[in-house]
C-alpha positions as CSV (number, residue, x, y, z in Angstrom):
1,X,66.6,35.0,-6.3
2,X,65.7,34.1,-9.7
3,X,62.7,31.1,-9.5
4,X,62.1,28.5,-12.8
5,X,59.3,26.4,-12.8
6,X,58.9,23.3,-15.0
7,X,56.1,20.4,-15.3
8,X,55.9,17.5,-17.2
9,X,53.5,16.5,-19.4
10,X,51.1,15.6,-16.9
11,X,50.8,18.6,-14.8
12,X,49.2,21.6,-16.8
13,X,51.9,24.8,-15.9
14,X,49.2,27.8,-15.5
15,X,49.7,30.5,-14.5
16,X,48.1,29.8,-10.6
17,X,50.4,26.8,-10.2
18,X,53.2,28.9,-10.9
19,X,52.2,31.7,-8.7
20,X,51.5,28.9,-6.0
21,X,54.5,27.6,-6.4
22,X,56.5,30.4,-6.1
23,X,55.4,31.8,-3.5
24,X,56.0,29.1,-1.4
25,X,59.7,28.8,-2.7
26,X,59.8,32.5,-2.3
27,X,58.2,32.3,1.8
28,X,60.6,29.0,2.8
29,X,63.3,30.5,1.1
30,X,63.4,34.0,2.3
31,X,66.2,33.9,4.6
32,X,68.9,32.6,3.0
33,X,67.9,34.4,-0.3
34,X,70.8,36.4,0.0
35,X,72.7,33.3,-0.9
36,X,70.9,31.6,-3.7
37,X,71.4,33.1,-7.1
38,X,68.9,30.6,-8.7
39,X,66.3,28.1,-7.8
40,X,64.6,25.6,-9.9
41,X,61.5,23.2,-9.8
42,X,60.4,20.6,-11.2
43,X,56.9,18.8,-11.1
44,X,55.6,15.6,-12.5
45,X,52.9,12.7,-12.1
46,X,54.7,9.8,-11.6
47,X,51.6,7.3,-12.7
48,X,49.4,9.4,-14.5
49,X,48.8,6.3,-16.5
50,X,47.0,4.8,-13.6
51,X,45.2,7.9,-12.9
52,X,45.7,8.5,-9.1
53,X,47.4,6.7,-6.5
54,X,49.5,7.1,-3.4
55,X,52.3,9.6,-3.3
56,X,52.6,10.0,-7.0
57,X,53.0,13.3,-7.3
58,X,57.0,14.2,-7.3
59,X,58.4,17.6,-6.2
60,X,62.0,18.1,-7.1
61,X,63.8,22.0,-6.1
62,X,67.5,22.3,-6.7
63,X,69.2,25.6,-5.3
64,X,72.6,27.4,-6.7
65,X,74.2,28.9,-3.6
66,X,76.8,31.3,-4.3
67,X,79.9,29.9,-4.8
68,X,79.1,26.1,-4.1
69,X,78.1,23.3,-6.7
70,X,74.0,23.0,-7.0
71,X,71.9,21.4,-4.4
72,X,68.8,19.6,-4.9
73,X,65.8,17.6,-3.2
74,X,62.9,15.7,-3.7
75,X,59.7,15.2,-2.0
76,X,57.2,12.8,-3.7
77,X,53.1,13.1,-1.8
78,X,49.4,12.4,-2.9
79,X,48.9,16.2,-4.1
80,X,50.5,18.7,-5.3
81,X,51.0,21.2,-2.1
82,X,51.9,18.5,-0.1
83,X,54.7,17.5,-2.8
84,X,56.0,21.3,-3.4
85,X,55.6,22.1,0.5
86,X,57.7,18.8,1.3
87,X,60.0,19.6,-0.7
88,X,61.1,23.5,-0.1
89,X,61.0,22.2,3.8
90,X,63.6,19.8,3.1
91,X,65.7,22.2,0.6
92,X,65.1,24.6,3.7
93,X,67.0,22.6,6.3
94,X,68.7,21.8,3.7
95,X,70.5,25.0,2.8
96,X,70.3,26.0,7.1
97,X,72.8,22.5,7.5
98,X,75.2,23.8,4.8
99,X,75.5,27.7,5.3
100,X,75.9,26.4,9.1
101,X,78.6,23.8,8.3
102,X,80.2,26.5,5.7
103,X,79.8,29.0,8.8
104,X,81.8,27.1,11.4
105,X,84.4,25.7,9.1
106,X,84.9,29.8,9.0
107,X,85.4,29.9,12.5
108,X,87.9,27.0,13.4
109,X,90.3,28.0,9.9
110,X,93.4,28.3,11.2
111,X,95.2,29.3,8.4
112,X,96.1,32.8,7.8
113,X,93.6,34.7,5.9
114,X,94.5,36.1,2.4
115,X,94.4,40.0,2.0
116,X,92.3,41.4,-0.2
117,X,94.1,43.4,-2.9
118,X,94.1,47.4,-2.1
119,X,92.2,49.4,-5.3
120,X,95.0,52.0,-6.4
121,X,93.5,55.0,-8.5
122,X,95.9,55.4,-11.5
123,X,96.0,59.5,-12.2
């Protein structure tokens, strides 16, 4: 699983954050990373014009599972860990919910399943 970081202009992007960050995409994530190719957040200050305030600090982490469009959440909290922590639980239960429904539309198809095509080895 391939992780992308981004900040705005507010929050400095060194090289801690990022680990920080990561790693707590990388731990919430961990058992569905067989099924997301890419995951992406993005940090900013809402107000940092007013220097402070009450859950001003946004967390926003989109996941590409394979095979389905994008999807994303957003957890907004006073401080950073609280934001990016909010945030990869939601995109957690998030992705559980959807593999789940995905899982036991599976199981009720009542179509006939398409064969895959045989591999012939041309001599």
């Amino acid at each position: 699983m391939q992780i992308q970081i981004n900040t705005d202009h507010n929050i400095k992007g060194h090289e801690a954050l990022i680990a920080q960050v990561t790693d707590a995409v990388e731990n919430a994530l961990s058992r569905f990373s067989e099924h997301i190719t890419h995951a992406e957040v993005h940090l900013s200050d809402e107000n940092s014009d007013k220097k402070g305030g009450h859950d001003d600090i946004r967390c926003m982490v989109e996941a590409r599972l394979e095979g389905r469009p994008a999807i994303a959440v957003t957890h907004q909290a006073t401080t950073l860990d609280e934001a990016v922590d909010g945030a990869v639980e939601k995109l957690a239960n998030l992705i559980e919910s959807t593999l789940g429904r995905l899982h036991d539309q599976e199981l009720r198809r009542t179509d006939p399943r398409i064969p895959e095509p045989k591999l012939t080895k041309s001599l």
